[in-house]
NUNUMAR-489318 format. One line per 2 residues: number of its first residue (from 0); for each residue x, y, z of N, C-alpha, C. Coordinates in steps of 0.02 Angstrom, whole numbers. Layout:
REM residues N
NUM	X,Y,Z,X,Y,Z,X,Y,Z  ...
//
This chain:
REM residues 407
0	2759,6100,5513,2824,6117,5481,2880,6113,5533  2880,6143,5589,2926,6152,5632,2932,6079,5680
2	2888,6026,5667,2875,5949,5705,2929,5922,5649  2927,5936,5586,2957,5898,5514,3026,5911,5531
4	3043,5991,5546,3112,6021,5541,3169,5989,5602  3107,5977,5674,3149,5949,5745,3169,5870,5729
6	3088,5834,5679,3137,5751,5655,3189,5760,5635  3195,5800,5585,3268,5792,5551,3303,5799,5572
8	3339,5880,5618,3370,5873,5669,3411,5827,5719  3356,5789,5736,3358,5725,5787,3379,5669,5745
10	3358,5648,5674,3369,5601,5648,3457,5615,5628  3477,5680,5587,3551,5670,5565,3602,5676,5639
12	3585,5697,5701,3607,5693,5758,3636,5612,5772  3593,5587,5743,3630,5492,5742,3684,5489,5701
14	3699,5528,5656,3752,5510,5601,3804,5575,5598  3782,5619,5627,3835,5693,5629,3834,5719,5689
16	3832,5785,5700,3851,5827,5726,3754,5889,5704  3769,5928,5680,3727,5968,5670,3740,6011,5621
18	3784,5992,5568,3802,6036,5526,3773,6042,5452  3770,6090,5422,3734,6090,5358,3743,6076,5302
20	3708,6054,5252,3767,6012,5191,3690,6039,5155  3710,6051,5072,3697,6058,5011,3657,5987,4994
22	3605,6001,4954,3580,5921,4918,3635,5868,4891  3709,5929,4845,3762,5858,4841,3814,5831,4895
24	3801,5849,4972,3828,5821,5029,3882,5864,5041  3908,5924,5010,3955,5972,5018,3930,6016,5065
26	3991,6040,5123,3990,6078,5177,3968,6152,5127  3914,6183,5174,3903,6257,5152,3963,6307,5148
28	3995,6288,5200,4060,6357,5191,4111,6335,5140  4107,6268,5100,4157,6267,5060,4131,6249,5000
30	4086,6249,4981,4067,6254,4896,4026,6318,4878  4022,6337,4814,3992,6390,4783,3920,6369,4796
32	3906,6289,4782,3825,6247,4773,3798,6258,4857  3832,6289,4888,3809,6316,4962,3757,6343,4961
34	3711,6360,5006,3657,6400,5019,3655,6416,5084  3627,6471,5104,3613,6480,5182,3550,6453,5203
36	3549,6407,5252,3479,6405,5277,3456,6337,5246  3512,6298,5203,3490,6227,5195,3480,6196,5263
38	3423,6155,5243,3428,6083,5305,3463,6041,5303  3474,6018,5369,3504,5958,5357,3482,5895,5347
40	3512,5847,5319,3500,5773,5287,3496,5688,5348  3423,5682,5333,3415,5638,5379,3473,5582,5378
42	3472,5533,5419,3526,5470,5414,3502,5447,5351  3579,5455,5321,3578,5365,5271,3524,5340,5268
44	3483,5311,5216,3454,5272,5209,3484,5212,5146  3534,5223,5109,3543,5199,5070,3616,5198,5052
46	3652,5159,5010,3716,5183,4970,3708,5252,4933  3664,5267,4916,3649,5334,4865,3674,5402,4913
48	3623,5375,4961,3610,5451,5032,3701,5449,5055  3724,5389,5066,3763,5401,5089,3831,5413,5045
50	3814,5413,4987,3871,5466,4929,3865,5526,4944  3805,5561,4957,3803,5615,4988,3825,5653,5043
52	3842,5605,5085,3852,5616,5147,3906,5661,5179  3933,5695,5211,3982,5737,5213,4031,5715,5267
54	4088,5697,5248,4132,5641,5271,4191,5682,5314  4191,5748,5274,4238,5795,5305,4206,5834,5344
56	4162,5862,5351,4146,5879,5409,4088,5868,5482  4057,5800,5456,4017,5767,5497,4034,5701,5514
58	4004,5669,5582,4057,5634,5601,3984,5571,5596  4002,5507,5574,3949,5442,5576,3955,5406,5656
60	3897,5428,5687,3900,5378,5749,3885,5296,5730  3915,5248,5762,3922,5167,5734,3860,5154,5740
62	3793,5183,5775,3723,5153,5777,3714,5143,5699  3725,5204,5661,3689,5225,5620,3726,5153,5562
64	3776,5132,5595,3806,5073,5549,3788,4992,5571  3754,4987,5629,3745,4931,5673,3709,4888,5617
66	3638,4916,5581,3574,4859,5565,3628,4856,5473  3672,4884,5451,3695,4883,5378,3721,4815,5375
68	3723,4787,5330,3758,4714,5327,3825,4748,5288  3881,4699,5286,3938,4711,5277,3962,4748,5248
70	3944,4744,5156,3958,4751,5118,3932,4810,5078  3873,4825,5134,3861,4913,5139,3895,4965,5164
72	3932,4952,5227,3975,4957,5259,4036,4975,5221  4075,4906,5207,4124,4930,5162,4123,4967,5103
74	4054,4981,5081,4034,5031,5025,4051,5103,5032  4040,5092,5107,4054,5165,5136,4119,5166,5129
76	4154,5140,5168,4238,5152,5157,4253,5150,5073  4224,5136,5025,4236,5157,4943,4212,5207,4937
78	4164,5246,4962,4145,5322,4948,4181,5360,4976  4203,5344,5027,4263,5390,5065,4329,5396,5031
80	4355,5331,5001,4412,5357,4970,4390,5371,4890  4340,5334,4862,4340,5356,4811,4328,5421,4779
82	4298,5471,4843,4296,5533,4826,4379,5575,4804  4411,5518,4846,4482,5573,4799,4523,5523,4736
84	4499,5452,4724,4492,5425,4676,4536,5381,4689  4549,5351,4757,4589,5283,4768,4547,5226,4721
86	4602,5173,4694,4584,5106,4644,4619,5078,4677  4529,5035,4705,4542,4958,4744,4581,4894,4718
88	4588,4873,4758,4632,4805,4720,4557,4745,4716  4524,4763,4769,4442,4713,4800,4410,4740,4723
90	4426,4674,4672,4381,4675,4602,4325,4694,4613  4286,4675,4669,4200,4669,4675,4223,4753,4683
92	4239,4772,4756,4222,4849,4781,4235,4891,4715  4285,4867,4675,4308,4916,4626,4261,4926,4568
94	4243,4879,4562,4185,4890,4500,4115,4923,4512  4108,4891,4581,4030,4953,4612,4066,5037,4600
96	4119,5046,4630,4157,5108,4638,4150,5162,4546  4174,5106,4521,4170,5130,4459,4112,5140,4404
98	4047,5098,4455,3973,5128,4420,3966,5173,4449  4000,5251,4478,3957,5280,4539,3983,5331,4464
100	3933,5372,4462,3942,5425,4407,4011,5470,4446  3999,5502,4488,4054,5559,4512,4118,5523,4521
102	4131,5462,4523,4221,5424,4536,4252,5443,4478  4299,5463,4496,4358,5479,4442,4440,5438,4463
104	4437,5373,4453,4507,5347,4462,4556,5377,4472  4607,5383,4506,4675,5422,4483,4749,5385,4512
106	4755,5358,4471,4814,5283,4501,4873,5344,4552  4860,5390,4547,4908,5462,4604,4899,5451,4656
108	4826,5413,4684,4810,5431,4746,4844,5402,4814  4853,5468,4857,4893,5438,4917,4845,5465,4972
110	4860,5423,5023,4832,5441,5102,4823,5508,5128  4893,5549,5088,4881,5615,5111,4817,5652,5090
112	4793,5645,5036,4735,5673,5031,4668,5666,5078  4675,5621,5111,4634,5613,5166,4628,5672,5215
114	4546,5701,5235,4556,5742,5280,4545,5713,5349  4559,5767,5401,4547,5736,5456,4486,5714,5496
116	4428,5714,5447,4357,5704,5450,4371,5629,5411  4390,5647,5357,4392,5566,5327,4414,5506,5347
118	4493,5512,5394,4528,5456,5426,4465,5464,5510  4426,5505,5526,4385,5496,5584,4342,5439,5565
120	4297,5448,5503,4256,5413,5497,4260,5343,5457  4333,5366,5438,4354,5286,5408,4373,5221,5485
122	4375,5275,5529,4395,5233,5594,4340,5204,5625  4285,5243,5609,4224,5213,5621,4190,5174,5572
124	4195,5180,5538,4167,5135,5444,4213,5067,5481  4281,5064,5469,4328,5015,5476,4304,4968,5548
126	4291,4994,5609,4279,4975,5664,4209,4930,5664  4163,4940,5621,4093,4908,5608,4105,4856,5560
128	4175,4852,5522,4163,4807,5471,4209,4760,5517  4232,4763,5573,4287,4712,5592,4220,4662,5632
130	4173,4720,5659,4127,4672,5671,4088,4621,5660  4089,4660,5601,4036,4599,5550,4073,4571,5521
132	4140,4554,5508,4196,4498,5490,4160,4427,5523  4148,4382,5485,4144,4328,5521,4194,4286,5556
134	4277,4298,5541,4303,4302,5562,4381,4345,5549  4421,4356,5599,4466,4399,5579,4494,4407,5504
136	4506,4488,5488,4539,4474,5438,4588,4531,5446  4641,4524,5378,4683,4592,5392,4649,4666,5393
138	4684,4707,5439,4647,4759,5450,4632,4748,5529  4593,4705,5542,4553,4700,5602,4602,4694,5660
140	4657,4668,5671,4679,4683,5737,4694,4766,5770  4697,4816,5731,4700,4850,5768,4633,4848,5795
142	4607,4841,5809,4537,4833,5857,4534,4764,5909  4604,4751,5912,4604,4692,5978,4664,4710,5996
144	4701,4771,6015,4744,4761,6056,4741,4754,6123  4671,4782,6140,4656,4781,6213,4623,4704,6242
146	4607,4648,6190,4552,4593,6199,4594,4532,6175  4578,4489,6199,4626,4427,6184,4568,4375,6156
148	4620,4361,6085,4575,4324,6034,4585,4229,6019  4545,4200,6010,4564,4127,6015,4590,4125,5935
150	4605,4049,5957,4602,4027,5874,4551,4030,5822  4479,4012,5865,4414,4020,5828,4410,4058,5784
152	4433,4119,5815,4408,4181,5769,4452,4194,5714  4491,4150,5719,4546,4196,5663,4539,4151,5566
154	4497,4085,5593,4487,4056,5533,4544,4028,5483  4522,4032,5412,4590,4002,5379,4605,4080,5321
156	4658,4079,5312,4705,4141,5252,4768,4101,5217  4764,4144,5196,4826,4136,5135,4888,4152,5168
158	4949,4111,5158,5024,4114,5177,5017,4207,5191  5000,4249,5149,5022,4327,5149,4990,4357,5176
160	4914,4325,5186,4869,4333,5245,4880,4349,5308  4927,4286,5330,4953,4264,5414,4999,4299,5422
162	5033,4336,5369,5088,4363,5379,5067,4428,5413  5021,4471,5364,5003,4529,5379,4945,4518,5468
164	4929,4484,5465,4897,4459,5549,4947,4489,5597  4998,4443,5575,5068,4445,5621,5067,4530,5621
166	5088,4548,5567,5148,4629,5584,5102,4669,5582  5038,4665,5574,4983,4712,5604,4989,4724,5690
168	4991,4693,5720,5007,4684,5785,5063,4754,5813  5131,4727,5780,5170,4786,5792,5153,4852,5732
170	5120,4818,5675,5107,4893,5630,5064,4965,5686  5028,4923,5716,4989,4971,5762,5030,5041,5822
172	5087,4989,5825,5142,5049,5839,5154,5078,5828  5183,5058,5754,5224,5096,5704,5289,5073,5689
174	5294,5016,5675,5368,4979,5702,5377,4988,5638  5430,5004,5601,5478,4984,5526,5506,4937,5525
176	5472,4922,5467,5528,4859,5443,5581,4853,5389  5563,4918,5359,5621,4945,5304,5681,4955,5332
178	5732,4947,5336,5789,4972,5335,5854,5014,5295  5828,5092,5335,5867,5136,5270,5932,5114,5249
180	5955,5072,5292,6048,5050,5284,6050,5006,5211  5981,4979,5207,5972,4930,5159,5947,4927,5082
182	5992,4925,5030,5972,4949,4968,5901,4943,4952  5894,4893,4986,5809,4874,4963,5758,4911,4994
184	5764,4935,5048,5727,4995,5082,5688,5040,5026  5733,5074,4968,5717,5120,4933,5694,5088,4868
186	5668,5033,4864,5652,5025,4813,5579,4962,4813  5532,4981,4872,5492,4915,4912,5453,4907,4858
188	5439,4837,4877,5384,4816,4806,5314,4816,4834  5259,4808,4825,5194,4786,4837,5193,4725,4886
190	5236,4656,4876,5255,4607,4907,5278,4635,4984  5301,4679,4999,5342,4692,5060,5297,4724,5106
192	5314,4701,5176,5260,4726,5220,5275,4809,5243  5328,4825,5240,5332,4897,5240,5292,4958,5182
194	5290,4922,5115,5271,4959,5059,5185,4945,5094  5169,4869,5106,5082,4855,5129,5087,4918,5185
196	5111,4912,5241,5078,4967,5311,5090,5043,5268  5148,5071,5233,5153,5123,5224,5091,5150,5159
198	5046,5086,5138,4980,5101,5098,4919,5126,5145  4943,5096,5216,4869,5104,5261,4838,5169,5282
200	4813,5193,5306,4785,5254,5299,4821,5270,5389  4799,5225,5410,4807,5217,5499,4867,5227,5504
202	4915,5193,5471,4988,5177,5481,5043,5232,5487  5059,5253,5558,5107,5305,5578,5178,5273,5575
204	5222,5280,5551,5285,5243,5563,5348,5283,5629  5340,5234,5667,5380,5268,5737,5461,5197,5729
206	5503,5237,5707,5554,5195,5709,5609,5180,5765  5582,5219,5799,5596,5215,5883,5573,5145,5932
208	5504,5115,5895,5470,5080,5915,5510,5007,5932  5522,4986,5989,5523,4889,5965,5489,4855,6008
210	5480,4791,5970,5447,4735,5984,5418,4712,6044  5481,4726,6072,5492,4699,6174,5433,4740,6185
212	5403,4810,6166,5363,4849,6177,5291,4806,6192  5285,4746,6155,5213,4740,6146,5189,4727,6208
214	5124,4740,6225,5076,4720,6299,5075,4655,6314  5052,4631,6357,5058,4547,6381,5005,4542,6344
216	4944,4553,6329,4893,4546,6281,4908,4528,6196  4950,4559,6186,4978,4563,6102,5014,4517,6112
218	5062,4513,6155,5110,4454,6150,5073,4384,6150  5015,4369,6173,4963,4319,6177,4935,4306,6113
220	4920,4379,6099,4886,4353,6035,4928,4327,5996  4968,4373,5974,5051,4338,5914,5042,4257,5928
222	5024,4249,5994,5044,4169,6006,4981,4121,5967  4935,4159,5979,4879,4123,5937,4879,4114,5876
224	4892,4181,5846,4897,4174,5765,4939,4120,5738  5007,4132,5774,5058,4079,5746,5027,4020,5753
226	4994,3994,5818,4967,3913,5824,4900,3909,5796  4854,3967,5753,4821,3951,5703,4837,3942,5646
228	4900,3970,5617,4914,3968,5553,4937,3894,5561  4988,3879,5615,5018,3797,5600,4946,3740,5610
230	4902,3768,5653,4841,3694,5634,4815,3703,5590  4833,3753,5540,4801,3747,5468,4840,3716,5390
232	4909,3726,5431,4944,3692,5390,4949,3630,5398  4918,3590,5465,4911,3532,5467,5010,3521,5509
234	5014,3560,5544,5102,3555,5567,5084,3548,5635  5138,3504,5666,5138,3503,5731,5192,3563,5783
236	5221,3594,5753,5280,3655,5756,5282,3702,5703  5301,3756,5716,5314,3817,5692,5359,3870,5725
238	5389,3913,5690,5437,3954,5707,5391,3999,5771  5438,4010,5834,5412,4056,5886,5386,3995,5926
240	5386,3929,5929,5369,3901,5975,5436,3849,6014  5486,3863,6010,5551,3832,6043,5549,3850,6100
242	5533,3900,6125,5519,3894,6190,5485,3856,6217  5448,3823,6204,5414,3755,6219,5445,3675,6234
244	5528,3707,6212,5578,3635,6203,5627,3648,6206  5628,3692,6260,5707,3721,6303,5730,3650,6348
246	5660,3616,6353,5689,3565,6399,5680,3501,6389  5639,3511,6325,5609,3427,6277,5636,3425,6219
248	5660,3359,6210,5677,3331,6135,5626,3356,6080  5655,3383,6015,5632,3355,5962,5616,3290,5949
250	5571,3291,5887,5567,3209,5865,5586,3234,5794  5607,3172,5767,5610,3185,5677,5535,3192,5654
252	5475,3166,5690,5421,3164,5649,5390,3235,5642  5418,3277,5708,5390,3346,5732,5412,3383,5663
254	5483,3351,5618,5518,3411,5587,5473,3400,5528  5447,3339,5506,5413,3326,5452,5375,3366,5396
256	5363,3394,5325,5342,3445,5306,5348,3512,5317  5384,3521,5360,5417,3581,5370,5455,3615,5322
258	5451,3670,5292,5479,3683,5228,5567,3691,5279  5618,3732,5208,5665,3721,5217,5691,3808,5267
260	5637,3845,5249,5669,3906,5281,5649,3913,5377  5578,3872,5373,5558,3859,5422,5619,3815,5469
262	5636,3780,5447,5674,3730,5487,5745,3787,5504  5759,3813,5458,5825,3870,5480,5779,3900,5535
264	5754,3953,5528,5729,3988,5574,5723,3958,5647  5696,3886,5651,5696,3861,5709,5755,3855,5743
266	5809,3836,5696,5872,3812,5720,5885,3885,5738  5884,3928,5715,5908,3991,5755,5873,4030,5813
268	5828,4014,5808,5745,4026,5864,5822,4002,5926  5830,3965,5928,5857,3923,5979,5905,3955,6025
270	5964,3982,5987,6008,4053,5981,5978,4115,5993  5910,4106,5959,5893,4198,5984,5863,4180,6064
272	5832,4136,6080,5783,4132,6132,5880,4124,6207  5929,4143,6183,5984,4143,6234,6004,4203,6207
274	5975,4262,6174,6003,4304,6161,6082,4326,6104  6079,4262,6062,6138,4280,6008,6118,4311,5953
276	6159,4375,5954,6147,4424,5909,6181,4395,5826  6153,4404,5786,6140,4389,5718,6175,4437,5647
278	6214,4420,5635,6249,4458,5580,6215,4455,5520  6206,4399,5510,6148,4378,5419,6098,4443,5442
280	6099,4477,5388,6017,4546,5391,5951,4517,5373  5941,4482,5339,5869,4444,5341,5848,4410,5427
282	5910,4377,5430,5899,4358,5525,5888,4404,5572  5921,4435,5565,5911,4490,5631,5850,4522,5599
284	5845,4556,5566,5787,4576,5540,5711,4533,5584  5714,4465,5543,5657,4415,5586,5656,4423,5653
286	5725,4417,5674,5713,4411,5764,5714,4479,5785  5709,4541,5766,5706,4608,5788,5625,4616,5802
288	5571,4547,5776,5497,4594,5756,5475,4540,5829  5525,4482,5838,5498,4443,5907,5486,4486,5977
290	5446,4519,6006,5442,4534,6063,5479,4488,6114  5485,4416,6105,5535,4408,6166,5590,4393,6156
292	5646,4423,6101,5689,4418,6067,5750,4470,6128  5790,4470,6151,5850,4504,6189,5904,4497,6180
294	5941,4535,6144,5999,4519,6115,6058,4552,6155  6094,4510,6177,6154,4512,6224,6236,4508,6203
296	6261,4577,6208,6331,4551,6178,6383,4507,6240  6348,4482,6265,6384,4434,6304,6376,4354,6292
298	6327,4332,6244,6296,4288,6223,6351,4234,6223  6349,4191,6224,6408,4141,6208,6363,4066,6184
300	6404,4015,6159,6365,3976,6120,6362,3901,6185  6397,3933,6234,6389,3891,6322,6332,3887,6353
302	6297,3945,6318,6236,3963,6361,6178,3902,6339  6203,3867,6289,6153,3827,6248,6166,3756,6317
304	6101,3739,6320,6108,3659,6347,6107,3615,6333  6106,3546,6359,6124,3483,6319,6066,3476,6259
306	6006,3487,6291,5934,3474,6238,5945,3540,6194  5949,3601,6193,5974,3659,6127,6019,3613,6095
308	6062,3579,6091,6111,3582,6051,6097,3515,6033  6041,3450,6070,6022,3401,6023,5980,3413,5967
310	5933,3473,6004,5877,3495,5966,5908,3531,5895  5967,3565,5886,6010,3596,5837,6019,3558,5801
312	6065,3507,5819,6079,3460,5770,6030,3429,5741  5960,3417,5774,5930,3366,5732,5892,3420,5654
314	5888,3479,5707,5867,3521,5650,5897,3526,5573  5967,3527,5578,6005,3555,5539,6022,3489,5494
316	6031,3435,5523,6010,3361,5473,5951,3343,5448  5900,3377,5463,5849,3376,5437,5849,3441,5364
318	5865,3501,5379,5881,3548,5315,5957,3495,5286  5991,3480,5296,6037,3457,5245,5986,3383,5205
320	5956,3357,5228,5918,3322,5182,5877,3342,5134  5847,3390,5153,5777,3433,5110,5824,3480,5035
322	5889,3492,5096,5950,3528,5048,5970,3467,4967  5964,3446,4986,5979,3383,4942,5933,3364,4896
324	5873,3338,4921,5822,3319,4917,5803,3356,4838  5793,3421,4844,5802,3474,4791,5811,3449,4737
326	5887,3407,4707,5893,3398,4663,5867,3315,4655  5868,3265,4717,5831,3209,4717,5780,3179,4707
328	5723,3215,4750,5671,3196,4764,5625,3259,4739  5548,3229,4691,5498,3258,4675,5491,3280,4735
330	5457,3352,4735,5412,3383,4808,5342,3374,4778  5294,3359,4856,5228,3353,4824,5194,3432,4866
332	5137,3451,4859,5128,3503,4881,5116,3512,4954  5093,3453,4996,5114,3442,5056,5186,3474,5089
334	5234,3467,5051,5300,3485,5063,5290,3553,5074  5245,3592,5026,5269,3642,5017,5215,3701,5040
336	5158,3670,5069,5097,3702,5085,5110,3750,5150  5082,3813,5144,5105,3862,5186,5158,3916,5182
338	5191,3903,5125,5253,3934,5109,5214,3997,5109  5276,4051,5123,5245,4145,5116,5282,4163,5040
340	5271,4198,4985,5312,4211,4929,5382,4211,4954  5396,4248,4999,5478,4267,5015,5522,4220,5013
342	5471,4146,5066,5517,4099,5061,5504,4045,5005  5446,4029,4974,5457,4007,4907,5495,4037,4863
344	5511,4105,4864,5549,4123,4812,5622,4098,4828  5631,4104,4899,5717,4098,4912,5726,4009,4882
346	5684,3981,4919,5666,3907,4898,5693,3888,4829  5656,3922,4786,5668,3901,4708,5721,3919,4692
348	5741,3967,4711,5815,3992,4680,5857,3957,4737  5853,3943,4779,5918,3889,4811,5930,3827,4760
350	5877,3809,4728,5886,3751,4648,5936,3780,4629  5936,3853,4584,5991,3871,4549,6037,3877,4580
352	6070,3929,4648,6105,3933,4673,6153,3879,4725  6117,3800,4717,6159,3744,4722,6202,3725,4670
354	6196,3768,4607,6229,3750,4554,6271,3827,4527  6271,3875,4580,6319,3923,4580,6285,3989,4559
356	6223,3984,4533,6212,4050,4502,6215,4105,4541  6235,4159,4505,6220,4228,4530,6176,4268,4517
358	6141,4302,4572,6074,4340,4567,6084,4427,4561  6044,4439,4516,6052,4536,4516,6012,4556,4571
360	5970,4514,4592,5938,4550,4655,5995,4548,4716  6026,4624,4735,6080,4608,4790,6060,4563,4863
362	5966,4589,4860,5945,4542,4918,5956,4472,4914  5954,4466,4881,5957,4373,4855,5996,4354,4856
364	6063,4381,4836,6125,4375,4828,6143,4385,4905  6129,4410,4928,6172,4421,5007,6128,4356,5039
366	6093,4317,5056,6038,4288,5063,6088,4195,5040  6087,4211,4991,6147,4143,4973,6204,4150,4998
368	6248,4198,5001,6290,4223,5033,6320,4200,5099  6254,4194,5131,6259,4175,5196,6263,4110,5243
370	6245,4048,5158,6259,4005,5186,6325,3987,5140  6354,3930,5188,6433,3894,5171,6435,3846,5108
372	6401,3806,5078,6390,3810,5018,6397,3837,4972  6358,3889,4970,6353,3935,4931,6422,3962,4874
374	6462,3942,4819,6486,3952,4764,6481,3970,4717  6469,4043,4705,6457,4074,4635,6501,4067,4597
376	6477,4030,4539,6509,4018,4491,6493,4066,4409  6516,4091,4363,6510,4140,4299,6482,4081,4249
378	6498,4012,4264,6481,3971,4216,6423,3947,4215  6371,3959,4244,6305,3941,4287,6235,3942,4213
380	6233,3875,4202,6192,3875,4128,6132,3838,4150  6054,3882,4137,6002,3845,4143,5984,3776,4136
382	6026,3756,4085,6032,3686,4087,6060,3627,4110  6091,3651,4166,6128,3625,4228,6070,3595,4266
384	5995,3601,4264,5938,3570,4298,5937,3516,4291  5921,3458,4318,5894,3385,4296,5831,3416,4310
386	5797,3356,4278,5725,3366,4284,5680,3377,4340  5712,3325,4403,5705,3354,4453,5676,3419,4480
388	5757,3442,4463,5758,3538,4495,5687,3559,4471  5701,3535,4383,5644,3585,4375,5571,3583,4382
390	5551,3520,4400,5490,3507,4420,5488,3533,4478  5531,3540,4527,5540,3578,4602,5516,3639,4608
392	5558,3670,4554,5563,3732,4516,5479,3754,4512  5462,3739,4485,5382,3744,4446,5340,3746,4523
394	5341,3683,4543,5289,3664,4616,5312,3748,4641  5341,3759,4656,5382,3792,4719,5374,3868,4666
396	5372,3905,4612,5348,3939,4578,5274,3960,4602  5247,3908,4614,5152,3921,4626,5144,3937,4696
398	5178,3943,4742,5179,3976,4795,5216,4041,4799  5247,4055,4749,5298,4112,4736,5248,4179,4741
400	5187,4196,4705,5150,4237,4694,5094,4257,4750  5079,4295,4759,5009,4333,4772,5019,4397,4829
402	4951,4424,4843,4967,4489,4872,4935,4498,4945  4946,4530,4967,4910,4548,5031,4843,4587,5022
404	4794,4564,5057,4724,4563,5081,4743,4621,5095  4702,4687,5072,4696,4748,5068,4641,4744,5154
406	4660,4783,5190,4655,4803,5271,4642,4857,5275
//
């Protein structure tokens, strides 16, 4: 008896601490179903054992997660929140979640209900599944800030995918990207990466935080992601790499397929990388999350050299074609492959807003605003499209949608 009582002992010592739990995995000092003098519960052996398991006050050492394959793993992180009744967006996790007799859904649920046993062992649940990722996904960089990652690992994602890659990096800070000054701050959608980090369980928001902050390590990585996402788009350039051609020509072929917001951004990459501070709020915004972004009120447009200002121009004749193009030329999806919703959305509505319309979204509206073109007109009738637009319209629609990879 007392050989039986020291296994067990020794065996839940791999997965806790030494503390005592009830047959339904509840701490003795806090349920009535308590008893004095229960034993304690060997390791996990199963998804079952480990519904039982006591999350708040015993702690899972990662052995006890090493031999689980993935998707046991992440089972665990669904028993953890589903005990206070978070609903997954992961169809598969959600439907196991919802055969478990004790889940009770409750579309209420927020992070705060988490105890401080639960965000411990979600750090360890979370830390085993980045492992067994075959390759990166969202979520997982906070577990490489200290390690520098190739392209290999990071594989292929979705436009909203690469995004969240990216601002995971500084999410680990705590960097904001909301801006209270900004109507839209108070009203974030699901789409926005502030409403995504402020879902995460991890996610502290330090608005003190910036960019310039990141380690020479993070700043490396940022560099990878960006030059994995562009060899997947099949691009020879991407935004954040002008520093590369402070002292080399563009080519027109480099600008090729490059959507139309991309090509702005570059042209201003050019300006930020000399430090010119940015009035448009979507711009500064972008160049506030660049770690090597320095904004100087001494900036002058002198500071640019002969190759900045060839490299400018060729940029900006290249968007006045694509500008055009719009109502000219069919786009095929090549054109348009890689787009993130934000900028397919601005995309499609630059169709309408070449023909004057006005938008109730004030973001959108300030956003057209900002370029010289731009003529709001009251007379602005859907049927002002040639067929063109609206086939544009449509292509450029199907990149408009989807969500971020729950992390």
């Amino acid at each position: 008896m007392m050989r039986r009582l020291l296994a067990s002992i020794v065996a839940v010592a791999l997965v806790c601490g030494c503390a005592r739990r009830t047959d339904d995995g509840k701490s003795p000092n806090g349920s009535a179903a308590a008893q004095a003098g229960s034993a304690p519960v060997a390791v996990p052996q199963g998804t079952t054992e480990w519904e039982r398991f006591n999350y708040d006050s015993s702690t899972i050492q990662p052995a006890a997660l090493a031999s689980l394959p993935l998707v046991d793993v992440q089972r665990i992180r669904a028993i953890i929140f589903g005990r206070h009744g978070r609903i997954f967006q992961d169809s598969t996790l959600q439907a196991w979640l919802a055969a478990r007799a004790w889940y009770r859904p409750d579309t209420t649920f927020t992070n705060a209900r988490l105890t401080p046993g639960d965000r411990a062992n979600l750090e360890i649940v979370r830390a085993a599944e980045a492992q067994k990722h075959p390759q990166i996904e969202p979520g997982d960089m906070r577990f490489y800030q200290d390690r520098v990652i190739r392209t290999a690992m990071l594989g292929d994602h979705s436009p909203q995918d690469w995004e969240v890659l990216e601002a995971e990096v500084l999410a680990n800070h705590g960097f904001v990207w909301a801006n209270e000054l900004d109507d839209d701050s108070r009203n974030l959608q699901p789409d926005d990466l502030q409403h995504y980090f402020n879902e995460r369980y991890w996610y502290r928001p330090n608005p003190d935080f910036k960019a310039s902050e990141l380690s020479a390590i993070e700043r490396q990585n940022l560099d990878t992601i960006a030059l994995a996402e562009t060899k997947q788009n099949k691009r020879t350039l991407s935004f954040g790499m002008m520093n590369l051609f402070q002292s080399t020509p563009l080519t027109e072929q480099m600008l090729q397929h490059l959507p139309i917001a991309e090509l702005r951004l570059l042209r201003n990459e050019i300006y930020a990388r000399h430090g010119r501070r940015f009035q448009t709020p979507w711009l500064a915004d972008v160049f506030r999350q660049e770690p090597w972004y320095t904004p100087r009120a001494d900036y002058s447009d002198a500071d640019l050299s002969a190759v900045d200002s060839a490299n400018i121009k060729l940029i900006a004749n290249r968007e006045e074609q694509l500008h055009q193009s719009l109502a000219t030329t069919v786009l095929t999806p090549e054109d348009v492959r890689g787009l993130r919703p934000e900028d397919a959305r601005r995309l499609r509505n630059e169709i309408y807003a070449r023909h004057g319309r006005r938008f109730q979204d004030p973001a959108l509206q300030r956003y057209f605003a900002s370029f010289s073109w731009y003529k709001p007109k009251d007379s602005f009738q859907e049927n002002q499209l040639n067929e063109t637009e609206k086939a544009n319209a449509h292509l450029i629609s199907l990149y408009e949608h989807g969500r971020f990879t729950e992390g």
